[in-house]
Wavefront OBJ file of the C-alpha trace (Angstrom):
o trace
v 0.000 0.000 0.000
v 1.343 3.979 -0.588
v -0.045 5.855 1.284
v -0.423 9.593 -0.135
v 0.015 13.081 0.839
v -3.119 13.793 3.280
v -5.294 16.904 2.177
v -8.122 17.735 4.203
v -11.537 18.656 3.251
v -12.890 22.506 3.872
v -14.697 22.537 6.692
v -17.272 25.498 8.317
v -15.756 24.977 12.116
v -18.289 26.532 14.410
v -18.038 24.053 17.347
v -16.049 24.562 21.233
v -12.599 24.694 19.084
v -10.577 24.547 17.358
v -12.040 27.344 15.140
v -11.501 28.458 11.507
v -7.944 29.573 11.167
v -7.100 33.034 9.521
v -5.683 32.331 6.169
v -2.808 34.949 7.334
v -2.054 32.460 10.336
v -1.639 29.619 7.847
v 0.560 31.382 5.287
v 2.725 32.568 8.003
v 3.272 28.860 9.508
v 4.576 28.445 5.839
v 7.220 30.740 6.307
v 10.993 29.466 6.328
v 11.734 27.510 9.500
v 14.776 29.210 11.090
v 16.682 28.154 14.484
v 15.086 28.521 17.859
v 18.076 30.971 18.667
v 18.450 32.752 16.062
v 18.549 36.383 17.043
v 15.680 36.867 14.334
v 13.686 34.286 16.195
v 14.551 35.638 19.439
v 13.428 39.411 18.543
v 10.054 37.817 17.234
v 9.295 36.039 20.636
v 9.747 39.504 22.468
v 7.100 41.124 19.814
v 5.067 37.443 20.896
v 5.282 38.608 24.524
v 4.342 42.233 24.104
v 1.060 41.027 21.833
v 0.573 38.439 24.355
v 0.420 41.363 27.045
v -1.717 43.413 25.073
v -4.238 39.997 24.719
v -4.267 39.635 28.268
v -4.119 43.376 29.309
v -0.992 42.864 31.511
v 2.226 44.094 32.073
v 2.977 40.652 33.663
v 7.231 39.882 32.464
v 5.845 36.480 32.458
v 3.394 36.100 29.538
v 4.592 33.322 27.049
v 3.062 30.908 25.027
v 3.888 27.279 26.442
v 5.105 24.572 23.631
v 2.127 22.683 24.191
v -1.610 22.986 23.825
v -4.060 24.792 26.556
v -4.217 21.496 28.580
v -0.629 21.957 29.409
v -1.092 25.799 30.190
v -3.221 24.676 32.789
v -0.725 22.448 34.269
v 1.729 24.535 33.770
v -0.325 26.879 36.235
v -0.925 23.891 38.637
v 2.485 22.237 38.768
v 4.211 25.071 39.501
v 2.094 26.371 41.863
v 1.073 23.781 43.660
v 3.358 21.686 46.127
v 2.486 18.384 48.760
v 0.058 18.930 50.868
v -1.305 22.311 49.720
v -4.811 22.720 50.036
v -6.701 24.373 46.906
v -10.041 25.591 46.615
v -11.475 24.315 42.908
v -14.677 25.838 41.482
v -16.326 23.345 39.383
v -19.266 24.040 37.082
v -18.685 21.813 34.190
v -16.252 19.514 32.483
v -12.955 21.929 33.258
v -13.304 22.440 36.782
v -13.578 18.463 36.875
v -8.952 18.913 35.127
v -8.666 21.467 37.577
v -9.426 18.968 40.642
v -7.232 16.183 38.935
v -4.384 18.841 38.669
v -4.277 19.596 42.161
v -4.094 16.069 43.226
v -1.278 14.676 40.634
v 0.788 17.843 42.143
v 0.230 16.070 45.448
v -2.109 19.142 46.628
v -5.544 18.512 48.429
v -8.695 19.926 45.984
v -11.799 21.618 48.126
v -14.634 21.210 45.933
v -16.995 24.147 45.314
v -19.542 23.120 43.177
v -22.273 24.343 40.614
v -24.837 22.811 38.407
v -23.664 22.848 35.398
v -25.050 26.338 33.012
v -24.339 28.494 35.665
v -21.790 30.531 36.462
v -19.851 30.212 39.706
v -21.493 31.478 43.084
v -19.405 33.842 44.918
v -21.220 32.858 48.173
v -20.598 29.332 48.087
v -16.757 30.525 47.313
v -16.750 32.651 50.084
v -18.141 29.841 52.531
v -15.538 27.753 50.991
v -12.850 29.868 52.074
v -13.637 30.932 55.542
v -14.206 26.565 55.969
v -10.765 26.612 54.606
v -8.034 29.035 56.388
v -5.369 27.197 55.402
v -6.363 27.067 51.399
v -3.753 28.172 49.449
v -4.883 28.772 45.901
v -8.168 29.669 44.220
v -8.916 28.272 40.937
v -11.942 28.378 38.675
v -12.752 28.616 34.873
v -13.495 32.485 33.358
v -15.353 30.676 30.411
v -16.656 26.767 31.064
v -16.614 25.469 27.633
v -18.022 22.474 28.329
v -21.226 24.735 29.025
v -20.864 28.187 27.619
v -21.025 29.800 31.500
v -19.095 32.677 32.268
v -17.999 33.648 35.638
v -17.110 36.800 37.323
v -13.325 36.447 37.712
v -12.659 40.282 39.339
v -15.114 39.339 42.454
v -14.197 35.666 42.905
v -10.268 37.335 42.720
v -11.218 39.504 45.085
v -12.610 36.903 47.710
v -9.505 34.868 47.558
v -6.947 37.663 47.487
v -9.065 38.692 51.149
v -8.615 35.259 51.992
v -4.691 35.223 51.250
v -5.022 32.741 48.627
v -3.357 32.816 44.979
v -5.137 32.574 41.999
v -5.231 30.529 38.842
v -7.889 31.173 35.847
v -8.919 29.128 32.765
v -9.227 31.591 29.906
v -9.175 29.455 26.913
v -12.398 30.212 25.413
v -12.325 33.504 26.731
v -9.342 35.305 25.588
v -9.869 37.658 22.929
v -13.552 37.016 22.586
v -15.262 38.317 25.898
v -12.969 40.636 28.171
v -10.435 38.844 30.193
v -8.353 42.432 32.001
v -5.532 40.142 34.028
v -3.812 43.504 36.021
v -7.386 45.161 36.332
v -8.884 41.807 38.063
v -5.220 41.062 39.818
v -5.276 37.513 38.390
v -2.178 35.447 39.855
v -1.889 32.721 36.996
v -3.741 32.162 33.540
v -3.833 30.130 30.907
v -5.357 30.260 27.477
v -5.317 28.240 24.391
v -4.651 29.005 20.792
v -7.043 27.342 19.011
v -10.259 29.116 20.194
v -10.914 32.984 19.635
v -6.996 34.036 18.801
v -8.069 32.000 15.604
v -4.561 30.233 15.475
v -3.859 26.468 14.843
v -3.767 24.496 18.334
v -1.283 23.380 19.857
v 0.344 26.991 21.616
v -1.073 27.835 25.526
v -0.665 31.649 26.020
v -0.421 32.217 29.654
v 0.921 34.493 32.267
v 2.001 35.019 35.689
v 2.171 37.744 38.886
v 5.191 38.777 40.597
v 3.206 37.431 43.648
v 2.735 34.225 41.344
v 6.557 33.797 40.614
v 7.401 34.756 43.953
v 6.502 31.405 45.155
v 7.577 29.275 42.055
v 11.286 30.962 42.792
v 10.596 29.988 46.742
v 8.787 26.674 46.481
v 10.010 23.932 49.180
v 10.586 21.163 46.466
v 11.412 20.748 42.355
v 8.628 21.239 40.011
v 6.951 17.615 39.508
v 8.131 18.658 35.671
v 10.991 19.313 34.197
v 9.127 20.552 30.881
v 7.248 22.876 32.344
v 8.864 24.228 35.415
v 9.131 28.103 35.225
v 12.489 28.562 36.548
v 13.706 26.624 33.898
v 11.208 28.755 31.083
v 12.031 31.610 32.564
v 15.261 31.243 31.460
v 14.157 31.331 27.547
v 10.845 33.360 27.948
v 12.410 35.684 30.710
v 14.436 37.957 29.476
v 14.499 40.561 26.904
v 17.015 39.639 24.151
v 19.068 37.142 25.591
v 17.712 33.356 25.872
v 19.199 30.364 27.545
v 18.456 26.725 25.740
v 15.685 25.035 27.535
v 13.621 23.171 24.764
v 13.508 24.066 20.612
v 10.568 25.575 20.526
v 7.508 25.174 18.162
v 8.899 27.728 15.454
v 6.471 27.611 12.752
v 4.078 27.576 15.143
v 4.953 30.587 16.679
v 4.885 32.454 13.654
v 1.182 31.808 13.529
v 0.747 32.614 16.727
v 2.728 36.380 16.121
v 0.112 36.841 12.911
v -2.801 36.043 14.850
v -1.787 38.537 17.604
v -0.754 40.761 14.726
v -4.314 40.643 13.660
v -5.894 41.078 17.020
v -3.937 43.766 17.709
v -5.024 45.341 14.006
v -8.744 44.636 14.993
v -8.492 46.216 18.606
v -9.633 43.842 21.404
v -12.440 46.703 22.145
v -13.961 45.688 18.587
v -12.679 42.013 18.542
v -15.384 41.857 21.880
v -18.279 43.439 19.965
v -18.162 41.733 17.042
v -18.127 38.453 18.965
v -20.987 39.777 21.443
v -23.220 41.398 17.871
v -23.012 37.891 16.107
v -23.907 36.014 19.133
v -27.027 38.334 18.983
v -27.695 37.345 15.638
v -27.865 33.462 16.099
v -29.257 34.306 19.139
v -32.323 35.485 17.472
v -32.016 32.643 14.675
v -31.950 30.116 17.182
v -34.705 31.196 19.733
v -36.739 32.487 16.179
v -36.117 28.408 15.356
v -37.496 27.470 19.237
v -34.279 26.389 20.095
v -33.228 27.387 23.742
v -29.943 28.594 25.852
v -29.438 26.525 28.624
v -27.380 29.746 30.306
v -29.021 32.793 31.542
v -28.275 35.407 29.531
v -26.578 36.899 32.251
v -24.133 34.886 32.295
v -24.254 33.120 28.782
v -20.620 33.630 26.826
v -21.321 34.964 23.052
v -18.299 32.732 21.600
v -19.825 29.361 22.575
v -23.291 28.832 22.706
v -25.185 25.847 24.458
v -28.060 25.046 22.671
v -30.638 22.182 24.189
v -31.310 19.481 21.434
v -35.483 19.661 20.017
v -37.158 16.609 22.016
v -36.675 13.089 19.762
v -33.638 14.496 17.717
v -30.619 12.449 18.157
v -27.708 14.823 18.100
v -24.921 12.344 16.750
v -27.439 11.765 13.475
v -27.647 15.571 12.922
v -24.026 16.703 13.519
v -23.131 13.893 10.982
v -25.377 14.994 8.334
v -24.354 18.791 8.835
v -20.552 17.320 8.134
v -21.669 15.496 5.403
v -24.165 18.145 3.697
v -22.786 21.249 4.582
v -19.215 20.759 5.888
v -20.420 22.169 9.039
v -19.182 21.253 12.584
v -20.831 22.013 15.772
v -19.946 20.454 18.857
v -21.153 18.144 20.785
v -22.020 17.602 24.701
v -19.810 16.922 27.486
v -19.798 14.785 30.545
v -23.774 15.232 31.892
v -24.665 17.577 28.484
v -23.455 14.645 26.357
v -26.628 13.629 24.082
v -28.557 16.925 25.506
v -27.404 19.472 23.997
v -25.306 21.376 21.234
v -22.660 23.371 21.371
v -22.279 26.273 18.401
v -18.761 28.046 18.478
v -18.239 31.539 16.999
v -14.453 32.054 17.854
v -12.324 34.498 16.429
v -12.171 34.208 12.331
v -15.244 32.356 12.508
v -17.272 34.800 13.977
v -18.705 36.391 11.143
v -22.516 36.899 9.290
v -21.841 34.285 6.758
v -21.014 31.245 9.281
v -24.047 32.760 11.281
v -26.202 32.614 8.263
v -24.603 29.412 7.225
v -25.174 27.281 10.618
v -28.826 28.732 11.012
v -29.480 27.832 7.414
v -27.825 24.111 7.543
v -29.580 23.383 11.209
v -33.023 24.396 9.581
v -32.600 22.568 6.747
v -31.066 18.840 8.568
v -33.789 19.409 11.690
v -36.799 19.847 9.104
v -35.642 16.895 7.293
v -35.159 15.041 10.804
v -38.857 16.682 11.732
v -38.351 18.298 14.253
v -40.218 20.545 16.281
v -39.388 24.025 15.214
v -40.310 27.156 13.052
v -39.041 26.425 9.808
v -38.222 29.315 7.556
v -37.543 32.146 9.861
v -34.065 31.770 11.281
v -31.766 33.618 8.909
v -34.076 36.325 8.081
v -34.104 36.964 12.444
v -30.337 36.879 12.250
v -30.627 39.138 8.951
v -32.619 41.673 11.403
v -29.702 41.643 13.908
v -26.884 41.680 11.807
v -28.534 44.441 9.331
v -29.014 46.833 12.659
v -26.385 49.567 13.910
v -24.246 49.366 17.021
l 1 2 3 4 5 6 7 8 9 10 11 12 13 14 15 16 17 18 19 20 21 22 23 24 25 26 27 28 29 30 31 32 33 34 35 36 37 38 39 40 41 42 43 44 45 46 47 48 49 50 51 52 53 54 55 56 57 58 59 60 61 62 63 64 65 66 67 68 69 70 71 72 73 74 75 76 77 78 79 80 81 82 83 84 85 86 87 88 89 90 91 92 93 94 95 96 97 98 99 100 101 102 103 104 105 106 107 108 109 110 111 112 113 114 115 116 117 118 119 120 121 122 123 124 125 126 127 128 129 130 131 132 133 134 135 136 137 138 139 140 141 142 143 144 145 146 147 148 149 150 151 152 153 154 155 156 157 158 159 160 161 162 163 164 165 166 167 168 169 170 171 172 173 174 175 176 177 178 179 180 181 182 183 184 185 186 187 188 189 190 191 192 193 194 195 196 197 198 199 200 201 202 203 204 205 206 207 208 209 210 211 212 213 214 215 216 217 218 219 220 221 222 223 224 225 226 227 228 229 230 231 232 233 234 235 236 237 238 239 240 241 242 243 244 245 246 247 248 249 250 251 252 253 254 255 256 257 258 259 260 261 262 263 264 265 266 267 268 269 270 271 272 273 274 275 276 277 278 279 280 281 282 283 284 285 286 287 288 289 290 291 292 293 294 295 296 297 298 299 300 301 302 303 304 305 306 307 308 309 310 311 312 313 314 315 316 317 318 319 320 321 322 323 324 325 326 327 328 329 330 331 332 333 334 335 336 337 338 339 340 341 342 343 344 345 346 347 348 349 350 351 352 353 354 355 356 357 358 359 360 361 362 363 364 365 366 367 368 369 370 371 372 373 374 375 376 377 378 379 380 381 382 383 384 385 386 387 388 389 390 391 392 393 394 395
């Protein structure tokens, strides 16, 4: 058998990530491939670092992209953070908070479960309660945007109850960043972590993320080695640290990174002031598609992000059968449930590049079309001219 050069079929991608990729972030990653040293390299990571800071709205020194995808920004956060026997407060209200426990206890630390049904956003109250159960807690950690759910919580007041409380924090922004504000000096987060592959509308496999002087403070002071070697920080430091000068740690992801700089170039272009409206105006518009349709939310608007919408699934409708004939009709992908949601609802991504009117118009056309066909219970015929009514209105 020889096998052939793969080439992948177009697809629509408006599920929980990745997302469509700007075609400026592929032809960058096509760019010559030059050493990890290189001073040309080497002035591009600092213009990676100041981009990143601008993403994040910090002046943090540490804000680097880890060589790995968001999963290992997030233990990145944990294993350097965390050491035996620390006790750390986890909010949980869906699939994320669920890696956040199973951090904690691979770093040897001891989780304290707050939890929330899953839709809604995390209670401050039952945090607080938490904490004053818990003097001894260490850390705080909870997810800005659940994307198992499409919940958003408020990350300056749950900050603010664990800085009271003497605790660190460490947020999970990777459906958040650059699609809903996330203001890291404003809200005084300790540690974050993002992803790539969501609303920075990069290929996956990069996890922005970055860290206080109160953060580093005790990864330079910790009692015992980093658990990795990978990702320990005092080793990073020494190639993400600095200005200029870099000190071999691992070869880095170079092609990669050049995506990553174009996406950031393009963020920056776009302003992250307009970058959040347009996400938040085209929300509005399948918003009204999908509720024009009868579909429902299952987040309060209140607390509903606009990137990734969770969508409950018309009664008799089996979700694998539709998402499989949207891929096969349309070249459309949504997302499916997680954990408890798995079967009971969908979820409809519109990250970064794929935030637009036409992959709106597209995904309310497509699910109109496949659920009619499926007969389902819904107003046929109305969706995209609803959307049409939102998207056709002024700021």
């Amino acid at each position: 058998m020889t096998i052939k050069s793969f080439h992948p079929p177009q697809r629509t991608l408006m599920g929980p990530g990745p997302s469509d990729v700007n075609p400026r972030v592929l032809e960058a990653m096509s760019r010559p491939t030059i050493g990890h040293l290189d001073p040309v390299f080497v002035g591009m990571m600092d213009e990676v670092k100041t981009l990143l800071k601008y993403a994040f709205q910090t002046k943090n020194e540490l804000t680097m992209p880890v060589s790995a995808p968001g999963s290992a920004g997030m233990e990145t956060c944990f294993a350097n953070l965390v050491e035996l026997g620390d006790k750390v407060i986890v909010c949980q209200n869906g699939v994320f908070g669920g890696r956040m426990k199973e951090n904690v206890e691979r770093c040897g630390g001891i989780a304290v479960m707050v939890e929330d049904a899953w839709g809604e956003a995390v209670n401050p109250q039952k945090l607080e309660e938490a904490l004053q159960a818990n003097s001894d807690a260490k850390i705080v950690a909870f997810v800005h945007a659940e994307t198992s759910t499409g919940a958003q919580s408020d990350v300056k007041i749950l900050v603010e109850m664990a800085h009271k409380h003497d605790c660190l924090t460490i947020v999970d922004a990777v459906t958040s960043l650059g699609g809903t504000p996330v203001r890291v000096d404003e809200w005084q987060i300790d540690a974050i972590y993002s992803g790539t592959q969501k609303c920075l509308s990069c290929t996956p496999g990069l996890s922005p993320v970055s860290f206080s002087e109160r953060a580093l403070d005790k990864v330079r002071n910790r009692s015992s080695k980093v658990q990795s070697w990978f990702l320990d920080l005092n080793l990073v430091m020494g190639y993400w640290g600095g200005e200029g000068k870099r000190a071999y740690h691992h070869t880095a992801p170079i092609n990669a990174l050049y995506g990553l700089h174009e996406s950031l170039v393009i963020l920056q272009e776009e302003g992250l002031d307009n970058a959040w409206a347009r996400h938040a105006k085209h929300h509005q518009a399948l918003r009204a598609g999908l509720e024009a349709m009868g579909l429902s939310f299952i987040v309060d608007e209140a607390s509903r992000l606009p990137q990734l919408n969770a969508v409950s699934i018309p009664e008799g409708i089996d979700d694998a059968t539709v998402r499989a004939t949207l891929l096969r009709d349309y070249s459309l992908e949504i997302g499916a449930g997680l954990g408890v949601m798995a079967g009971k609802v969908w979820r409809i991504g519109l990250m970064g590049y794929a935030c637009n009117a036409r992959n709106v118009l597209t995904c309310l056309g497509a699910l109109d079309d496949v659920l009619s066909r499926h007969n389902a219970a819904i107003e046929r015929g109305v969706a995209v001219a609803s959307a049409q009514t939102v998207l056709a209105a002024k700021a």
